[in-house]
PyMOL commands that place a pseudoatom at each C-alpha (Angstrom):
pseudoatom trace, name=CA, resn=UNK, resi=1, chain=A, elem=C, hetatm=0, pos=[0.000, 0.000, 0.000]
pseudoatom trace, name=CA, resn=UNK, resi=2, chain=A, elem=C, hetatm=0, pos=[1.528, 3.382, -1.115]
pseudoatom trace, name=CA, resn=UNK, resi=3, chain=A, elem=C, hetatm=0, pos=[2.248, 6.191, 1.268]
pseudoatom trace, name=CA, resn=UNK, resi=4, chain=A, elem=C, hetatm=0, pos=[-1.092, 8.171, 2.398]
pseudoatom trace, name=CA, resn=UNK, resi=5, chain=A, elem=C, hetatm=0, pos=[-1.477, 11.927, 0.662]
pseudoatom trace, name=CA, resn=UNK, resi=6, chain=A, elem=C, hetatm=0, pos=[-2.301, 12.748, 4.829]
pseudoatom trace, name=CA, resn=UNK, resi=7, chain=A, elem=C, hetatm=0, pos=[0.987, 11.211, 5.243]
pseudoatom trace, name=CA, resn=UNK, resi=8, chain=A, elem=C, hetatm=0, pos=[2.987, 12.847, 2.425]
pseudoatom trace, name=CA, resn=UNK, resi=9, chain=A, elem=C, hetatm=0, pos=[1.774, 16.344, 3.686]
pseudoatom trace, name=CA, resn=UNK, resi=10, chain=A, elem=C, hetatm=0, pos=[2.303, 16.141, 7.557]
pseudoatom trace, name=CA, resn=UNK, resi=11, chain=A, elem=C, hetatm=0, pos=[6.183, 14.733, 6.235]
pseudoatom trace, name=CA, resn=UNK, resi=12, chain=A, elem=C, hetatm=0, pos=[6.231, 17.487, 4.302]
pseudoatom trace, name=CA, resn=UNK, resi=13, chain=A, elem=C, hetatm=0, pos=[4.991, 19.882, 6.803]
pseudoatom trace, name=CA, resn=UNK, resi=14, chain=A, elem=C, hetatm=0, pos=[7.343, 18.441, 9.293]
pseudoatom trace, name=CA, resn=UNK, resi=15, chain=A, elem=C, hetatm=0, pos=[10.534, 19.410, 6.621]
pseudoatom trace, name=CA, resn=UNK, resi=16, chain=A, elem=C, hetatm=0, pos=[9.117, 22.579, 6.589]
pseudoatom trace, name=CA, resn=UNK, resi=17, chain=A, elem=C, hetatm=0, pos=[8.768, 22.806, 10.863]
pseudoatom trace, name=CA, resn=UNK, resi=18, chain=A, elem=C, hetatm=0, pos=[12.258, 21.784, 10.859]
pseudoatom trace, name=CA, resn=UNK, resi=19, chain=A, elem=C, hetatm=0, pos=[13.853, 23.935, 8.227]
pseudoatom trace, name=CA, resn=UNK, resi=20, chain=A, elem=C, hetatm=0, pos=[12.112, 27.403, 9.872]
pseudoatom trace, name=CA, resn=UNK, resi=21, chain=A, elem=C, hetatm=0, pos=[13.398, 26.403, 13.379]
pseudoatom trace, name=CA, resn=UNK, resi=22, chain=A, elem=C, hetatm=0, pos=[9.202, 25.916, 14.518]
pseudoatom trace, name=CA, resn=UNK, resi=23, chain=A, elem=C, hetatm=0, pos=[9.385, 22.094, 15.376]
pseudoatom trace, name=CA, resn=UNK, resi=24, chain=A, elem=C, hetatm=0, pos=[9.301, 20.763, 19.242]
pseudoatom trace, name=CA, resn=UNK, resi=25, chain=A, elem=C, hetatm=0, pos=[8.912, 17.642, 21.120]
pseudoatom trace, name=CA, resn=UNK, resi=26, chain=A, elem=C, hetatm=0, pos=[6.131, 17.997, 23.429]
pseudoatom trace, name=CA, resn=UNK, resi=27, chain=A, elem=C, hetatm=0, pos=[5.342, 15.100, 26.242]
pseudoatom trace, name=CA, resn=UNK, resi=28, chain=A, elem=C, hetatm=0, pos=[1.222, 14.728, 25.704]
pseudoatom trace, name=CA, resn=UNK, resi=29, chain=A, elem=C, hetatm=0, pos=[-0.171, 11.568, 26.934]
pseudoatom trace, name=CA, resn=UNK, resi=30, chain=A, elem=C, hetatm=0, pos=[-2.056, 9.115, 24.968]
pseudoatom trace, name=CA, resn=UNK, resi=31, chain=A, elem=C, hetatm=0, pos=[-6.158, 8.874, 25.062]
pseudoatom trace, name=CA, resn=UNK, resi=32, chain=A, elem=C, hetatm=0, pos=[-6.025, 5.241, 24.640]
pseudoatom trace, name=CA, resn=UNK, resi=33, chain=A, elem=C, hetatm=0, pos=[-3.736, 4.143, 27.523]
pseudoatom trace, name=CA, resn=UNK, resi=34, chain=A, elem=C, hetatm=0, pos=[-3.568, 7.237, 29.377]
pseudoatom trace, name=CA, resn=UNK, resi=35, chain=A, elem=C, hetatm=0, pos=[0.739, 6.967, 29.298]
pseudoatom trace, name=CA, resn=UNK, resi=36, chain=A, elem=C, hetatm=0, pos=[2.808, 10.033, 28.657]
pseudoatom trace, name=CA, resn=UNK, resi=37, chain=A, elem=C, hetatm=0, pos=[4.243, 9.570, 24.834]
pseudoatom trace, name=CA, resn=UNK, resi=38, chain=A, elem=C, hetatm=0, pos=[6.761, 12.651, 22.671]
pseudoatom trace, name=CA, resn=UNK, resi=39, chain=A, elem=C, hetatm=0, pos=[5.207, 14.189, 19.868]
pseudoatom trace, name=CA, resn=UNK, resi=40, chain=A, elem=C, hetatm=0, pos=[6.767, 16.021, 17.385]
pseudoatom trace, name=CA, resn=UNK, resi=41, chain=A, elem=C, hetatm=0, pos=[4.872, 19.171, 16.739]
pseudoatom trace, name=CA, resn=UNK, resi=42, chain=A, elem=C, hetatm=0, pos=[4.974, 21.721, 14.359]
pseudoatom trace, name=CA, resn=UNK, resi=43, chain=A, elem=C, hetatm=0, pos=[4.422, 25.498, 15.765]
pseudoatom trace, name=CA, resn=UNK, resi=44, chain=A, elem=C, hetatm=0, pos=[1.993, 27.451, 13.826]
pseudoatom trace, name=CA, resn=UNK, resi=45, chain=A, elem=C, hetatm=0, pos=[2.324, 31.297, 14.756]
pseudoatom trace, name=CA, resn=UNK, resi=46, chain=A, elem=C, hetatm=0, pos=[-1.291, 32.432, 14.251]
pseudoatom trace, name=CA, resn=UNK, resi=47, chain=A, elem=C, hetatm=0, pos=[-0.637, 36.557, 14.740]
pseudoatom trace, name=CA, resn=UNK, resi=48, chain=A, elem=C, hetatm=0, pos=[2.295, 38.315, 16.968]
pseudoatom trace, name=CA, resn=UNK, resi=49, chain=A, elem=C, hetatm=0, pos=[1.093, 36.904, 20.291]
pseudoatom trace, name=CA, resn=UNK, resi=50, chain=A, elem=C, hetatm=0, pos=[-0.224, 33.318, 19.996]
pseudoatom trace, name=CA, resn=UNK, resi=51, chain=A, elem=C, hetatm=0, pos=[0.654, 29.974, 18.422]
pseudoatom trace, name=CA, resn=UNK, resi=52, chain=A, elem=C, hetatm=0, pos=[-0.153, 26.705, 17.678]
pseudoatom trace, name=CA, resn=UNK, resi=53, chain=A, elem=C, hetatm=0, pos=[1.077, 22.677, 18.161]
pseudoatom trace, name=CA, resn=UNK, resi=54, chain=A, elem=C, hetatm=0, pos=[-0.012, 20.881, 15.144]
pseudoatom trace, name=CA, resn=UNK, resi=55, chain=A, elem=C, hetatm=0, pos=[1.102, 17.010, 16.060]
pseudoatom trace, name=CA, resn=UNK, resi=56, chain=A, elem=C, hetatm=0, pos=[2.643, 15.390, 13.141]
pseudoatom trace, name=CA, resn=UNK, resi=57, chain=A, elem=C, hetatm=0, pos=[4.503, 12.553, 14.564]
pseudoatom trace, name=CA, resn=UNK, resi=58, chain=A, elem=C, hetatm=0, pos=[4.801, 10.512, 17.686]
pseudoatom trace, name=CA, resn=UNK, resi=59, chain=A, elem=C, hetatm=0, pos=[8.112, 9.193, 18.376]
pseudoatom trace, name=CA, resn=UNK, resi=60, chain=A, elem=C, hetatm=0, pos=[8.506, 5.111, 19.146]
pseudoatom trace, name=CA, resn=UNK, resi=61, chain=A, elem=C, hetatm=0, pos=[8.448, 3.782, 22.829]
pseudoatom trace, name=CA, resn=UNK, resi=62, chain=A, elem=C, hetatm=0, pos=[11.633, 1.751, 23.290]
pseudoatom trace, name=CA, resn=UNK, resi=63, chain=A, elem=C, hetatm=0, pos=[13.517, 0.197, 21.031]
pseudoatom trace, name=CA, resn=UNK, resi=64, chain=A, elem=C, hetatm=0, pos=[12.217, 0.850, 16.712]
pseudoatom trace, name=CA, resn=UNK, resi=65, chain=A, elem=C, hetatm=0, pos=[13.699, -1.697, 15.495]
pseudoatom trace, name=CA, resn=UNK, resi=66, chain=A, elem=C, hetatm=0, pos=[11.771, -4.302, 17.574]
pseudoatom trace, name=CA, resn=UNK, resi=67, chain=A, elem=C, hetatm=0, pos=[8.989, -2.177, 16.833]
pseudoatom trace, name=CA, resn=UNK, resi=68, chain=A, elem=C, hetatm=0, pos=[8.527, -2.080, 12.570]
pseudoatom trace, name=CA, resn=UNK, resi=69, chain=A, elem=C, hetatm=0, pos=[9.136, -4.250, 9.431]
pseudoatom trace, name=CA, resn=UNK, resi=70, chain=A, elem=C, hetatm=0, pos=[10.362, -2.418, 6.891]
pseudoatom trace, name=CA, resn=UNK, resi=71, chain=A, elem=C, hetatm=0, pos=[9.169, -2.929, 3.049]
pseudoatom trace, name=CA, resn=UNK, resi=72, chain=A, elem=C, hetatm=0, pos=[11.385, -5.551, 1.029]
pseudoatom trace, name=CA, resn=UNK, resi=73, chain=A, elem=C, hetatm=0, pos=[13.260, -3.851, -1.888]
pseudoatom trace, name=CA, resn=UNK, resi=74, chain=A, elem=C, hetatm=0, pos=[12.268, -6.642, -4.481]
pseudoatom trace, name=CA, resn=UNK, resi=75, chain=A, elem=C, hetatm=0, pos=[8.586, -6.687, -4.459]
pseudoatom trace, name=CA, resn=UNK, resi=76, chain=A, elem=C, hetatm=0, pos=[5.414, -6.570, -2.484]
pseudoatom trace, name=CA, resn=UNK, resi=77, chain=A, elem=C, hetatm=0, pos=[5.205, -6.713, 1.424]
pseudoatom trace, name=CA, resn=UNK, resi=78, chain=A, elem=C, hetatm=0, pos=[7.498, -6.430, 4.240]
pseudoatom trace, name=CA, resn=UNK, resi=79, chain=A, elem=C, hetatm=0, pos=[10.634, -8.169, 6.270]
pseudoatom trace, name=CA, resn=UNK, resi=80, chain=A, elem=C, hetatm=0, pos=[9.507, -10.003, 9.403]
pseudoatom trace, name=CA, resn=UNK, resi=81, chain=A, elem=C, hetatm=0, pos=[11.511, -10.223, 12.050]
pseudoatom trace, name=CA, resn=UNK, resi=82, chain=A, elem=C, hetatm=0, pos=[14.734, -11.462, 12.443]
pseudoatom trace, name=CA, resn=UNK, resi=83, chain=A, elem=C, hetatm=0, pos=[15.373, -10.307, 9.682]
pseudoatom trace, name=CA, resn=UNK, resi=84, chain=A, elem=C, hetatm=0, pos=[14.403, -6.727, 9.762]
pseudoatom trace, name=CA, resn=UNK, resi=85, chain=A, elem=C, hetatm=0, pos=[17.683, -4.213, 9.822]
pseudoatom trace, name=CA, resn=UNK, resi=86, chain=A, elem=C, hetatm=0, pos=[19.907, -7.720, 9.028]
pseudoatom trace, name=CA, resn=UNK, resi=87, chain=A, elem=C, hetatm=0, pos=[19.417, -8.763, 12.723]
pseudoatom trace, name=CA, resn=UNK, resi=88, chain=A, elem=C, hetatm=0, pos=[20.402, -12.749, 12.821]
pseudoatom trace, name=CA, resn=UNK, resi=89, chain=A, elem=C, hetatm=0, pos=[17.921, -14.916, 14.685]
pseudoatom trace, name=CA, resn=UNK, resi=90, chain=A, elem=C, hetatm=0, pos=[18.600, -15.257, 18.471]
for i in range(1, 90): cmd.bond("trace and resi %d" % i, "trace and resi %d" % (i + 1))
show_as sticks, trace
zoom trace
């Protein structure tokens, strides 16, 4: 499944955040489980005296590798694990 457009703009917002010095990591906590979790956030400036966080990202608890499979380079789906990031089993 390709990349979301949703996606493609809050990466591309993010660049954006980053390159103009108005990105932050902000400690929110999560609806769902109620534990603290870092967001990246984006910081609109609405006028001369107030702002906004726009979330874009929310960084991995513990360890990402452990965490994703990334897409194989010759075709359709994904590595499982062990081999994800050329970790050998055990």
């Amino acid at each position: 499944m390709p990349l979301s457009a949703a996606d493609i703009d809050n990466f591309l917002t993010l660049q954006r955040a980053v390159r103009d010095r108005n990105c932050l990591l902000l400690e929110c906590q999560d609806v769902a489980s109620g534990q603290p979790v870092s967001v990246l956030c984006a910081v609109e400036r609405n006028d001369d005296t107030t702002v906004s966080l726009v979330p874009l990202a929310r960084l991995f608890p513990g360890n990402p590798y452990e965490l994703v499979n990334p897409p194989c380079p010759d075709g359709p789906g994904f590595y499982a694990q062990p081999e994800v990031w050329g970790l050998s089993p055990g």
